[in-house]
TORNU-343903 format. One line per 8 residues: their letters; for each residue x, z, y of N, C-alpha, C. Coordinates in Angstrom, 3 decimals, m for minus. Example, Ala and Ser with C-alpha at 12.3 -4.5 7.8 and 13.67 -1.06 7.14 Angstrom:
REM residues 2
AS = 13.190/7.800/m5.690/12.300/7.800/m4.500/13.200/7.800/m3.300 ~ 12.850/7.080/m2.250/13.670/7.140/m1.060/12.900/7.870/0.030
This chain:
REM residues 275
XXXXXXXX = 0.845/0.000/m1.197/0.000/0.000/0.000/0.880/0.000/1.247 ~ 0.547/m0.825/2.076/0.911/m0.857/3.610/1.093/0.440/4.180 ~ 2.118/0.502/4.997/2.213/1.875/5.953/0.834/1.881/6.863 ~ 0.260/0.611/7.363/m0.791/0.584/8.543/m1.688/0.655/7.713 ~ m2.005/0.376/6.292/m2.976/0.452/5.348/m3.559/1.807/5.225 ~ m2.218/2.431/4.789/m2.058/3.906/4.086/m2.293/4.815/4.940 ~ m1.922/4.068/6.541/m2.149/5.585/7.924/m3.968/5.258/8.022 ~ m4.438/4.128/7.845/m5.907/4.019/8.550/m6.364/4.984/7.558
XXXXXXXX = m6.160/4.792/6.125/m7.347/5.429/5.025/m7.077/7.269/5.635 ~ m5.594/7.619/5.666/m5.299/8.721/5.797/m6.291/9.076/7.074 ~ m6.406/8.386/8.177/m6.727/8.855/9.703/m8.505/8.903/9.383 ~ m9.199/7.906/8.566/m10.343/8.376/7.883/m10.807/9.614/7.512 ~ m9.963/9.585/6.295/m10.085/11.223/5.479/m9.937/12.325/7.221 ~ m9.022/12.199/7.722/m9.368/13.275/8.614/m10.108/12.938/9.389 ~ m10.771/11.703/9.851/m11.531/11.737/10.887/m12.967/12.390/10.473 ~ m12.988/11.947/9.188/m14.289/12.564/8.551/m14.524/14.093/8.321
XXXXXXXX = m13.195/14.492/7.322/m13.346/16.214/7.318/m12.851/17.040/8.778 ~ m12.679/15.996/9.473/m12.113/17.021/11.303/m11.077/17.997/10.608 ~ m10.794/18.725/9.561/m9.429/19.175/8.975/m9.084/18.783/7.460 ~ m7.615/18.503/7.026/m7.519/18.355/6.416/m5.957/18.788/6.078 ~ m5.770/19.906/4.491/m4.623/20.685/3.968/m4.137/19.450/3.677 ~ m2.502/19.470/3.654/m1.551/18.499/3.145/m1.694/18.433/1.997 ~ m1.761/19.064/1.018/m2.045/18.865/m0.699/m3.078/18.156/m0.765 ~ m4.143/18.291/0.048/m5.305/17.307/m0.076/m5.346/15.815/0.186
XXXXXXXX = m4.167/15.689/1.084/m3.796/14.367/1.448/m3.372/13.823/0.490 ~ m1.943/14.584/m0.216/m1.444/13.817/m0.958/m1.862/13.465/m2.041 ~ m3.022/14.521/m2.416/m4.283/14.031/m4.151/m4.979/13.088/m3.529 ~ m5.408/12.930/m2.423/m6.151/11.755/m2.244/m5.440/10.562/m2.019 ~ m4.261/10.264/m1.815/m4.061/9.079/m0.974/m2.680/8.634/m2.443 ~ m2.055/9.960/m3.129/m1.417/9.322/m4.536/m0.284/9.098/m4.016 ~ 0.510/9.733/m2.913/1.791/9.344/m2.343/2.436/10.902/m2.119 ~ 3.659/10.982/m1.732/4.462/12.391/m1.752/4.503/12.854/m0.528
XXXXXXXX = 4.799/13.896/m0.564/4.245/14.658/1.037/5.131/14.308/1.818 ~ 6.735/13.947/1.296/7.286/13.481/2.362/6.735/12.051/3.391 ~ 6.142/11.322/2.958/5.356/10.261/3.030/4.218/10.210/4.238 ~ 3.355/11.615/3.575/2.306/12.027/4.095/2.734/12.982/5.781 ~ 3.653/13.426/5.710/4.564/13.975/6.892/4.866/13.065/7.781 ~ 5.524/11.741/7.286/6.032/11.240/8.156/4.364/10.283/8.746 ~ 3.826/9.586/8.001/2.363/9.462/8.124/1.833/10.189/9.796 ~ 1.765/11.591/9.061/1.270/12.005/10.321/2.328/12.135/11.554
XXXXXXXX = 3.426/12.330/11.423/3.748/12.279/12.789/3.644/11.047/13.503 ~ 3.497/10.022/12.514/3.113/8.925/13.443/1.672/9.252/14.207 ~ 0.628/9.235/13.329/m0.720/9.872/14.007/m0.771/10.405/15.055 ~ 0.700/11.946/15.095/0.207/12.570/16.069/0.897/12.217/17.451 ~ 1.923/10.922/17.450/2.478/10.733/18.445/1.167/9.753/19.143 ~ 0.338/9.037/18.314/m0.850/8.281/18.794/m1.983/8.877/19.681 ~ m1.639/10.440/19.072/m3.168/11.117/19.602/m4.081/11.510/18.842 ~ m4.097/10.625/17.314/m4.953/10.924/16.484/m5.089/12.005/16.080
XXXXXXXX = m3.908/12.777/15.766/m4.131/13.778/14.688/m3.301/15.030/15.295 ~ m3.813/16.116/15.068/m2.258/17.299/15.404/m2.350/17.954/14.326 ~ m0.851/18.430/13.966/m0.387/19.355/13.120/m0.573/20.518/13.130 ~ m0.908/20.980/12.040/m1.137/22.688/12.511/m0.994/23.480/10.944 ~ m0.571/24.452/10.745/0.086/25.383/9.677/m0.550/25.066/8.407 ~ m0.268/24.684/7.511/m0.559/24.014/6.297/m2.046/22.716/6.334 ~ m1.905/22.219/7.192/m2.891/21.070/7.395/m2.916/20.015/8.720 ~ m4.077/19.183/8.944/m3.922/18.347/9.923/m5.240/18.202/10.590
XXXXXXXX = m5.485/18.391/12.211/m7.202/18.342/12.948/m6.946/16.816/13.056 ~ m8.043/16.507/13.136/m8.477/15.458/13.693/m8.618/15.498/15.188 ~ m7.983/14.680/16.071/m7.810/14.904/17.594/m8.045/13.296/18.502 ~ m8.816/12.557/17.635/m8.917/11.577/18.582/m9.911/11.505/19.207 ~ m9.989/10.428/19.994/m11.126/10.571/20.812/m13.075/10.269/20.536 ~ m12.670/9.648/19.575/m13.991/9.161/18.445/m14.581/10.129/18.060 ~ m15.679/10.435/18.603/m17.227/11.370/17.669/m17.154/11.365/16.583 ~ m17.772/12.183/15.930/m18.391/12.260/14.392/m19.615/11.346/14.666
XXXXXXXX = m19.988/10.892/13.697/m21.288/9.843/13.645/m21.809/10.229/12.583 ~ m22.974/10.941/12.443/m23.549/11.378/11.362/m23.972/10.460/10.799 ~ m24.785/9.214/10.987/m25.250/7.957/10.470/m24.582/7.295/10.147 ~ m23.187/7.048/10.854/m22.049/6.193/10.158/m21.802/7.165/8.382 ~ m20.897/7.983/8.896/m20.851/8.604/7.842/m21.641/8.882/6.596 ~ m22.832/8.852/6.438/m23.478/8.601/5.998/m23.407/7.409/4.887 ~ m23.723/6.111/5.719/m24.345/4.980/4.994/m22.662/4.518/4.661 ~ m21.110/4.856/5.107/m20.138/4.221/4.235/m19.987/4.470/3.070
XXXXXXXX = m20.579/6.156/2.092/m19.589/5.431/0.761/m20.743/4.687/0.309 ~ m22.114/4.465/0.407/m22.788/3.764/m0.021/m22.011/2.316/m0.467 ~ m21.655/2.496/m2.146/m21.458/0.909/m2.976/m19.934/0.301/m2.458 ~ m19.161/1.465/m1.775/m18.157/1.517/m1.375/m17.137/0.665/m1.798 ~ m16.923/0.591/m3.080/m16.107/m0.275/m3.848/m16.079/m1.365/m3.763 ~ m17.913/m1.915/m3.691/m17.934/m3.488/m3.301/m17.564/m3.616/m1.875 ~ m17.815/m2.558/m1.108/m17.496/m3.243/0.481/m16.111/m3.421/0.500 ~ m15.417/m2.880/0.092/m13.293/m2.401/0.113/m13.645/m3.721/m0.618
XXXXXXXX = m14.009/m4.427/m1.893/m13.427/m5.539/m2.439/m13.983/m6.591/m1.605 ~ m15.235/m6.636/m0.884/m15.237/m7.391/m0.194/m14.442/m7.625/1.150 ~ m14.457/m6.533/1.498/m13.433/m6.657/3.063/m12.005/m7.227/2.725 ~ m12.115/m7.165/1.355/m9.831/m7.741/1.230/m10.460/m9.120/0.998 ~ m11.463/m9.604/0.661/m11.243/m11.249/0.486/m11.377/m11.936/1.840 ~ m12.614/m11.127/2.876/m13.010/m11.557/4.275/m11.608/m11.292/5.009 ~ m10.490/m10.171/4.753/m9.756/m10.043/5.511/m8.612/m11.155/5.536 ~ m8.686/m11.577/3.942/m7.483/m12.674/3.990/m8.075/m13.975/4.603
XXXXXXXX = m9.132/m14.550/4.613/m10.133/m15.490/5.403/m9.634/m15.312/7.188 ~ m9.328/m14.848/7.535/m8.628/m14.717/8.981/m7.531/m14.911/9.382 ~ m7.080/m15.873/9.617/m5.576/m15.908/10.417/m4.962/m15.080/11.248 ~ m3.640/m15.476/11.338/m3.150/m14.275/12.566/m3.027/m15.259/13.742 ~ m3.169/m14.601/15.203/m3.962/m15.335/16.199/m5.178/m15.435/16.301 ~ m6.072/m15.167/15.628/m7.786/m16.074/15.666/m8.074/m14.420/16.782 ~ m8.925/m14.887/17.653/m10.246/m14.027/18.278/m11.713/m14.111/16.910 ~ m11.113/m12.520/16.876/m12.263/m12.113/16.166/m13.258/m11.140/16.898
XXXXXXXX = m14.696/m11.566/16.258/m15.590/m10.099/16.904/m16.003/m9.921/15.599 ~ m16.283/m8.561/15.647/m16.628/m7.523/14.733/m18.207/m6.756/15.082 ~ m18.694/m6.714/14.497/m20.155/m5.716/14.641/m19.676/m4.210/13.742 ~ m20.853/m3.663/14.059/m20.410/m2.256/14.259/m21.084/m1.647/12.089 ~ m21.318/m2.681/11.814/m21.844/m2.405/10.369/m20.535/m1.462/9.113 ~ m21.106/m1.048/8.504/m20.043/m0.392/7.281/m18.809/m0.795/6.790 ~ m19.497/m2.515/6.484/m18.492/m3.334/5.697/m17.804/m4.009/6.232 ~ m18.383/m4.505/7.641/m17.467/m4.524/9.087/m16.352/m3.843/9.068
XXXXXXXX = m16.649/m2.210/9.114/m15.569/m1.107/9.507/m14.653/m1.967/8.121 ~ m14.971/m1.557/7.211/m13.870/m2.173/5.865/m12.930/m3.244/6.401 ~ m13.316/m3.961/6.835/m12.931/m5.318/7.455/m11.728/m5.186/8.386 ~ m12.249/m4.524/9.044/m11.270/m4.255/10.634/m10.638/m3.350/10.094 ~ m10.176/m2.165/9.111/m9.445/m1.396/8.793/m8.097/m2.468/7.990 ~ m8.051/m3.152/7.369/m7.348/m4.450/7.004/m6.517/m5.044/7.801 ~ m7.537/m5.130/8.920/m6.996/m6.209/9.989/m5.811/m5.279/10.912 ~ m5.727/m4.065/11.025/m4.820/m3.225/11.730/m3.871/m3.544/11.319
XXXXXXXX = m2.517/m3.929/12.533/m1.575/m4.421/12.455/m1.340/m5.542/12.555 ~ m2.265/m6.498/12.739/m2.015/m7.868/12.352/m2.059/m7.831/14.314 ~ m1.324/m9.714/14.151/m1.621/m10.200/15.362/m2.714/m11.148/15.855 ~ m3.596/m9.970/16.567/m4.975/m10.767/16.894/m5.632/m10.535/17.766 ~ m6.915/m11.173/18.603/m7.629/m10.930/19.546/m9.065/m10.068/19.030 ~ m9.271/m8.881/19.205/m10.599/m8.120/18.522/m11.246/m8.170/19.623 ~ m12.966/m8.208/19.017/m13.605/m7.895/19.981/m15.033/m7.632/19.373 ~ m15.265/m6.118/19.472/m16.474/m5.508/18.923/m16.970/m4.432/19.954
XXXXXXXX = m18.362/m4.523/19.231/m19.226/m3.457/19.743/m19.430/m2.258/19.862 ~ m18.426/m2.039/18.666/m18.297/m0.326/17.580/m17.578/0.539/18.062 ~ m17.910/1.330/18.346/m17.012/2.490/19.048/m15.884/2.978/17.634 ~ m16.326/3.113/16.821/m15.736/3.335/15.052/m14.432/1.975/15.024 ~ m14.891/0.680/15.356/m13.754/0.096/14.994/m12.887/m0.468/16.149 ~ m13.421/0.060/16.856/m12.445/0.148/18.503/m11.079/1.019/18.659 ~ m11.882/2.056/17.962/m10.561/3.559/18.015/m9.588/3.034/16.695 ~ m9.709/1.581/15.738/m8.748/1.377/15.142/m7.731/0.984/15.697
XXXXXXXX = m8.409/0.155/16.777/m7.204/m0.797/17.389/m7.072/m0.306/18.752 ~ m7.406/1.110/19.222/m7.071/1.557/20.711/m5.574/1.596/20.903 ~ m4.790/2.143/19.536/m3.094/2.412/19.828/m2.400/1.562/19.250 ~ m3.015/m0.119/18.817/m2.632/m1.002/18.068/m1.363/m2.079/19.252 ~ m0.550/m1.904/19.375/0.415/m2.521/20.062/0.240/m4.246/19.523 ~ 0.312/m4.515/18.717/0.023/m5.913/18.248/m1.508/m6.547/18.434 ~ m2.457/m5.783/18.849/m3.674/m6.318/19.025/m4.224/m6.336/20.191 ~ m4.938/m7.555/20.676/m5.494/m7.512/22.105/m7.112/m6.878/21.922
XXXXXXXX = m7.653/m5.639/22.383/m8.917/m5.340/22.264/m9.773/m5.342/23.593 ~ m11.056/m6.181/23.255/m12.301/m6.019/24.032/m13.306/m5.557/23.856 ~ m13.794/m4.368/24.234/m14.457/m3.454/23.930/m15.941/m3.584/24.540 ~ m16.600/m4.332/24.359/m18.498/m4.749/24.728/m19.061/m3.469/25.126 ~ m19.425/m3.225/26.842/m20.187/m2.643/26.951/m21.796/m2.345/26.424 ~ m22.352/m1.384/27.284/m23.624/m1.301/27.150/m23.995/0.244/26.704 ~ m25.421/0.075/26.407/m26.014/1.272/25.647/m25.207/1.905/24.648 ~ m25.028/3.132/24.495/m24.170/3.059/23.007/m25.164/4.354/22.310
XXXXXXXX = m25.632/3.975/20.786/m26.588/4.384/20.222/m25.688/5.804/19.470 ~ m26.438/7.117/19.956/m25.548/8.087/19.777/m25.232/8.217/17.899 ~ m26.293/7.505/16.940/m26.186/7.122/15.501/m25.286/6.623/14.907 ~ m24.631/5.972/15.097/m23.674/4.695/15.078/m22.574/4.589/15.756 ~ m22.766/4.659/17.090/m21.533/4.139/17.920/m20.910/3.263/18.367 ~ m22.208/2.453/18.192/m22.356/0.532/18.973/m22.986/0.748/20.146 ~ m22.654/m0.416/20.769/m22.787/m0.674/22.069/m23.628/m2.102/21.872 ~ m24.996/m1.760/22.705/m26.056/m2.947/22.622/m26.237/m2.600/23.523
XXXXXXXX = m27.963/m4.285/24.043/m28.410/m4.071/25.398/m27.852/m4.973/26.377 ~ m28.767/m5.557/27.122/m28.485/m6.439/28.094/m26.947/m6.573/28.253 ~ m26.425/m5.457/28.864/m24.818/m5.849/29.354/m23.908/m6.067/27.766 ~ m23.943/m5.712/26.859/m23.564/m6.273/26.130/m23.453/m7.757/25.838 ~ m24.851/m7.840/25.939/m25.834/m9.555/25.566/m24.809/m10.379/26.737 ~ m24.557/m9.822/28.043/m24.303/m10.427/29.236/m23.116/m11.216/29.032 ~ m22.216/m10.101/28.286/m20.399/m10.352/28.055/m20.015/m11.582/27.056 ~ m20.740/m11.124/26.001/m20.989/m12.334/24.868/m21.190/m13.538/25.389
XXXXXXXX = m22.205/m13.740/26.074/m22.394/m15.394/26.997/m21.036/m15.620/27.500 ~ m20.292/m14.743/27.916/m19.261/m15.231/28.913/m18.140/m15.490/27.832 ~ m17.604/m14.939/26.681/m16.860/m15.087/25.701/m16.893/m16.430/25.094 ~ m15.476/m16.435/23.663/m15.723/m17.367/22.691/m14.722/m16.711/21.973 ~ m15.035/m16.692/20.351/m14.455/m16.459/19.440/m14.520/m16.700/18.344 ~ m13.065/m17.032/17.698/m12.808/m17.655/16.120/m13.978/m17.932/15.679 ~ m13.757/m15.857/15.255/m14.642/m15.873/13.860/m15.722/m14.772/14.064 ~ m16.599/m14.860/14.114/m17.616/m13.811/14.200/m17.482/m13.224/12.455
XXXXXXXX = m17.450/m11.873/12.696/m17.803/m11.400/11.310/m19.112/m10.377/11.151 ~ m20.282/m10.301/10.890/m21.737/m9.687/10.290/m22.218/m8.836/9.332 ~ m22.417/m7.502/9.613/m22.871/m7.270/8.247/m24.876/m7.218/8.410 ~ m25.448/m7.116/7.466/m26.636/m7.074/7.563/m27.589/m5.852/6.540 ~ m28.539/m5.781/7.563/m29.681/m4.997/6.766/m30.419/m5.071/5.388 ~ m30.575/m6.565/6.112/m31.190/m7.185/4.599/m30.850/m8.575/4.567 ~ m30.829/m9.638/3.536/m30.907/m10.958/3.640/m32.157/m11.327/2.667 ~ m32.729/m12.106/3.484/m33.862/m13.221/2.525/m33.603/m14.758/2.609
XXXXXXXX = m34.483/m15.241/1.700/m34.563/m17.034/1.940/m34.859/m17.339/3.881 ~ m35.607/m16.486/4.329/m36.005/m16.287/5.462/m34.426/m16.688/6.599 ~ m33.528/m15.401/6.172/m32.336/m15.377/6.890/m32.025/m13.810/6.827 ~ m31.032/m13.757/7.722/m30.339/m12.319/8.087/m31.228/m11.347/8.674 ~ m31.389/m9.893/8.338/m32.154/m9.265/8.974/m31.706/m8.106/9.775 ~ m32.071/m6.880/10.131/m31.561/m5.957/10.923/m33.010/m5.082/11.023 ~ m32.418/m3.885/11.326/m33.237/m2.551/11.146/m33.477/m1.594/12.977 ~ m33.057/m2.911/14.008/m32.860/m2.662/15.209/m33.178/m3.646/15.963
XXXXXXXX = m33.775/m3.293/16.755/m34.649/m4.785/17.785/m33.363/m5.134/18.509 ~ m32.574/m3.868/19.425/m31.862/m4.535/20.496/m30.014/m4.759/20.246 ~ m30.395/m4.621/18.728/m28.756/m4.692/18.063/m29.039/m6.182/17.466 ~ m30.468/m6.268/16.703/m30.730/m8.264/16.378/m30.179/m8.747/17.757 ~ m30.759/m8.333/18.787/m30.422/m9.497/19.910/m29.134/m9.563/20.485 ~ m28.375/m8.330/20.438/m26.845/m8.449/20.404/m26.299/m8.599/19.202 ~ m26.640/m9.344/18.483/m25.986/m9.800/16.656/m26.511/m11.654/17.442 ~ m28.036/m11.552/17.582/m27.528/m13.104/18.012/m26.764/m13.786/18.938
XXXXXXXX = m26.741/m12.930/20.312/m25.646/m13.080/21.143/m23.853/m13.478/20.725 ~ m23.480/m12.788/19.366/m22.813/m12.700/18.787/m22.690/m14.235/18.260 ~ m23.472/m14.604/17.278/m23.661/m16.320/16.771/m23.805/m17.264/17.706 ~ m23.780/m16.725/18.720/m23.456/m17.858/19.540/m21.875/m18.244/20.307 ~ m21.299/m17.412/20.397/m20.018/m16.982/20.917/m18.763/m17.704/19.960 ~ m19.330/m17.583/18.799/m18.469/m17.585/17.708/m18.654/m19.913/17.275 ~ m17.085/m20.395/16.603/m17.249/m21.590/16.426/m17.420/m21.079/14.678 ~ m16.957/m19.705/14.085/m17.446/m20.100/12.714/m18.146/m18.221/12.570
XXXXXXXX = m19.059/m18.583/11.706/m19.652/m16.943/11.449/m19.631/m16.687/10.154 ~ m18.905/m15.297/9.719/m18.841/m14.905/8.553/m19.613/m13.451/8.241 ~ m20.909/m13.392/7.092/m21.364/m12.461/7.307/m20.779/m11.601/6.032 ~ m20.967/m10.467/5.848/m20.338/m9.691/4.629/m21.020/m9.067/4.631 ~ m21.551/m8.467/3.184/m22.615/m8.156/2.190/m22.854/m7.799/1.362 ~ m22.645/m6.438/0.376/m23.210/m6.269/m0.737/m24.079/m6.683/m1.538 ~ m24.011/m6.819/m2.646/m24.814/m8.023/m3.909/m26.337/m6.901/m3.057 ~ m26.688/m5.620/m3.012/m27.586/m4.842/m2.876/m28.220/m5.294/m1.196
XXXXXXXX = m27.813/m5.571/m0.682/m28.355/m6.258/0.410/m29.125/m7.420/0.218 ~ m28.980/m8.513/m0.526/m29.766/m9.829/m1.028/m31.095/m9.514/m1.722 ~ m32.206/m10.225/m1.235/m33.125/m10.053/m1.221/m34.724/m8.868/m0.743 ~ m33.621/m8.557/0.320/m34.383/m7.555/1.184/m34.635/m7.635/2.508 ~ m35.749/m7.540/2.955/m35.744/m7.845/4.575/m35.725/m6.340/5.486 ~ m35.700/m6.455/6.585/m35.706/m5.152/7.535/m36.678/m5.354/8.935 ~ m36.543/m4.878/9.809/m37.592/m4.914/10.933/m37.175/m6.408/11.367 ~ m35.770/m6.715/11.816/m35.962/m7.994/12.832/m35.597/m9.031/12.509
XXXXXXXX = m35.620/m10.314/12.534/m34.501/m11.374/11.438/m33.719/m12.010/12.818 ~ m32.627/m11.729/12.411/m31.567/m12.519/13.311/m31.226/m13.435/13.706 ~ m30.838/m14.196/12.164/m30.728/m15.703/12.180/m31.242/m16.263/10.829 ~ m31.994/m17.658/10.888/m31.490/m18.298/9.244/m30.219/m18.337/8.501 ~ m30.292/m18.650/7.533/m29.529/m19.148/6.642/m28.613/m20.436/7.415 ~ m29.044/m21.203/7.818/m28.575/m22.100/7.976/m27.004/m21.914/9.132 ~ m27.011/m20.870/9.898/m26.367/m20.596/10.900/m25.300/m19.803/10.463 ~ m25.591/m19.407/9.352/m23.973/m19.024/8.377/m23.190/m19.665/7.841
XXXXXXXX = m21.698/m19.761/8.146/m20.846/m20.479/7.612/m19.952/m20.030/6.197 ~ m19.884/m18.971/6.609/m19.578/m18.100/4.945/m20.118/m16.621/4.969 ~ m20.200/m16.488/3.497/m20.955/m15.435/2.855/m19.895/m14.790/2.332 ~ m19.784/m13.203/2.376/m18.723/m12.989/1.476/m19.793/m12.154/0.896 ~ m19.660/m11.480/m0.888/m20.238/m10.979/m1.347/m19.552/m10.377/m2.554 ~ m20.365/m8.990/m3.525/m19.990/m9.239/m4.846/m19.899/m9.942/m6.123 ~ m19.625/m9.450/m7.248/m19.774/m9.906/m8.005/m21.057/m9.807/m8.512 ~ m22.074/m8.762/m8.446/m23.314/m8.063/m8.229/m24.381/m9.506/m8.490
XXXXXXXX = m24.038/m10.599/m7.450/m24.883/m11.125/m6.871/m25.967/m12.503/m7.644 ~ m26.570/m12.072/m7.780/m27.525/m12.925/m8.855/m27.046/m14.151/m8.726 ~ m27.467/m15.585/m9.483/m26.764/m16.420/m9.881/m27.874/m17.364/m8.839 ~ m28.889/m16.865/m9.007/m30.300/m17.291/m7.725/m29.672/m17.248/m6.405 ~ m29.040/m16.348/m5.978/m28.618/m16.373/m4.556/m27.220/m17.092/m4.237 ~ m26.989/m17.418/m5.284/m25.741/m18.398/m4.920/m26.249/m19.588/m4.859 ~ m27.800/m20.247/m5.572/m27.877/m21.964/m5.383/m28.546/m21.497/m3.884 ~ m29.465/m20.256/m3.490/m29.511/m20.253/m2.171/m28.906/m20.316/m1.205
XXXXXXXX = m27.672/m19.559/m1.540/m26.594/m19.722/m0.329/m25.980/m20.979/0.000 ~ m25.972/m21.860/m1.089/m24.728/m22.940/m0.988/m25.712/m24.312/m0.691 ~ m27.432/m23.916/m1.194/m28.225/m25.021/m0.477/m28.511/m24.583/1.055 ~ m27.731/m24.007/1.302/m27.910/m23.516/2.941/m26.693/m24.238/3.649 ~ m25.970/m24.842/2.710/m24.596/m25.304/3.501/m23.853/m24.202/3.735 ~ m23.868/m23.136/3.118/m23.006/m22.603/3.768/m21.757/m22.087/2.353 ~ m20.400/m21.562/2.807/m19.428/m21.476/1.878/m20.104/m19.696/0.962 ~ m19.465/m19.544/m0.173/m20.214/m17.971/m0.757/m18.734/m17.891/m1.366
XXXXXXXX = m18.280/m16.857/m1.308/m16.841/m15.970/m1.682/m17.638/m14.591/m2.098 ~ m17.020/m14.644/m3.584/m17.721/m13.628/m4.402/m16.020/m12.619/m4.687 ~ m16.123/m11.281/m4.364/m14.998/m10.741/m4.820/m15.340/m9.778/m6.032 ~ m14.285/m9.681/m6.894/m14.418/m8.649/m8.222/m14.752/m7.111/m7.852 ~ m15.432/m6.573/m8.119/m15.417/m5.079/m7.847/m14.770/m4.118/m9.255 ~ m13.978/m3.539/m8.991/m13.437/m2.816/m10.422/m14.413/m1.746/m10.540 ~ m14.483/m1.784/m12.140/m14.993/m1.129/m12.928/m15.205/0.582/m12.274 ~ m14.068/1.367/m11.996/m13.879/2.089/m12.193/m14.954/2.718/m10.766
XXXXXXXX = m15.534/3.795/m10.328/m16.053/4.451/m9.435/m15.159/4.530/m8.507 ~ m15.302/3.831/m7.041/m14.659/4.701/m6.206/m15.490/5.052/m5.219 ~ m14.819/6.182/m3.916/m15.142/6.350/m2.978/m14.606/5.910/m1.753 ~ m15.372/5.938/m0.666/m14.115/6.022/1.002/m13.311/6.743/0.628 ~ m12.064/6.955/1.899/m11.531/7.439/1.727/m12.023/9.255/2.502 ~ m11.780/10.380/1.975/m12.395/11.295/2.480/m13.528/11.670/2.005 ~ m13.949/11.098/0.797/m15.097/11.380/m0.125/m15.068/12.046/m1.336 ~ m15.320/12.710/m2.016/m15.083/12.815/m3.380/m15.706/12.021/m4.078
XXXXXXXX = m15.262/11.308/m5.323/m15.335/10.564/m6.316/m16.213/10.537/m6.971 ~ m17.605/9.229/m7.081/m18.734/9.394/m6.834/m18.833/9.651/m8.615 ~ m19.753/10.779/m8.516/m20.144/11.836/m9.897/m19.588/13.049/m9.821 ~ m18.508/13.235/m8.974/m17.720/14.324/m8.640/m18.353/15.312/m7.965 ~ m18.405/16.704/m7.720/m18.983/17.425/m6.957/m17.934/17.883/m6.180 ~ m18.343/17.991/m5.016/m17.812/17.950/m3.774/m17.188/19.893/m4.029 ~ m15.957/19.967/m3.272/m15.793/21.659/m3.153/m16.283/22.015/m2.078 ~ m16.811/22.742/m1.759/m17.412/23.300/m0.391/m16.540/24.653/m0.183
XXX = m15.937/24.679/0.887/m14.793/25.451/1.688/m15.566/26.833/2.132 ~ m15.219/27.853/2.483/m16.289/28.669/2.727/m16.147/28.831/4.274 ~ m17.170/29.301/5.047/m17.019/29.160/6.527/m16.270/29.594/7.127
């Protein structure tokens, strides 16, 4: 694993538990504490993280998001296998925008380090690339939904008109024969703002997303240029996808259970610390 790989998952795990003991690092992340030491002092020269007597706070500037947190380890494994096939799909140089979705975050955690133009809505995948020296970031005003940590709403909608980029990347609520859906009136209309900005759009998707709709539909089918997905994904939604014109990249999900990083290991029961 990458040093920029290995610091994002690490800066996770603490962003999520706000503390975290060094032994815990090193069972989770499978590397030696000398490793995990030097790890964090990078962190804490960033801001992210401070040191403190057998462990590490979380010190950046990013909220807890109870709703984020939440809906990531959901099927976790497929989003991590999907985000490494969408991530190699990107050049270095391209202007990318990012939406503020789960498998999004997967996405843009990849992309740290590389040389590129970002530009998202997400307050979550903003603070990846705030101390990223190799990356140019544009950060989309607007409303920012205290759930999440996107930024929608007219001035958002406003900035997008004025932009252009590569690659738009999407995640969605639901997909039908219909098209892309969403579970938010004024995040659909800054997701279509988004498809327009963009010369190619890539949406990413869990096999469990296909065939479900949500409150708003975004776009058709037709306005997608690639699909990334699992292996999950019925054999039906691939003659749909590809009679849509559009490209479908299916990645392997391994067998084995995993979690985010900062989760315990899904069947696992969690230890609960005492107050």
């Amino acid at each position: 694993m990458q040093n920029h790989d290995r610091r994002g998952r690490l800066l996770d795990i603490i962003r999520i538990r706000g503390f975290a003991a060094l032994d815990e690092l090193v069972s989770a992340l499978g590397v030696s504490e000398s490793t995990i030491r030097r790890d964090l002092d990078a962190l804490e020269e960033q801001g992210s993280a401070k040191r403190t007597h057998g462990g590490v706070l979380y010190s950046g500037g990013m909220p807890r998001l109870a709703e984020f947190d939440e809906r990531q380890p959901a099927n976790w494994a497929a989003k991590r296998a999907i985000a490494t096939l969408a991530a190699g799909v990107i050049e270095d140089g391209e202007t990318v925008l990012l939406d503020g979705g789960t498998t999004t975050y997967e996405v843009a955690r990849l992309l740290v380090g590389r040389s590129l133009q970002v530009v998202t809505n997400s307050l979550p995948v903003a603070n990846l690339f705030a101390s990223e020296a190799r990356t140019d970031l544009v950060l989309l005003g607007g409303y920012v939904s205290p759930r999440t940590g996107v930024c929608l709403g007219p001035y958002a909608n406003e900035l997008l008109g004025r932009l252009h980029v590569t690659t738009t990347v999407l995640s969605a609520a639901g997909i039908s024969e219909e098209g892309l859906f969403n579970a938010h009136l004024l995040l659909a209309e800054t997701e279509q703002a988004m498809l327009k900005a963009a010369s190619r759009v890539m949406v990413v998707a869990d096999s469990s997303k296909f065939g479900r709709k949500s409150l708003t539909l975004v776009s058709d089918l037709d306005s997608i240029d690639i699909f990334v997905s699992d292996d999950g994904l019925p054999q039906r939604w691939h003659d749909i996808v590809t009679s849509a014109n559009a490209q479908l990249v299916i990645a392997d999900v391994p067998d084995a259970a995993e979690s985010p990083p900062g989760m315990p290991p899904t069947g696992s029961p969690e230890k609960h610390q005492p107050a």
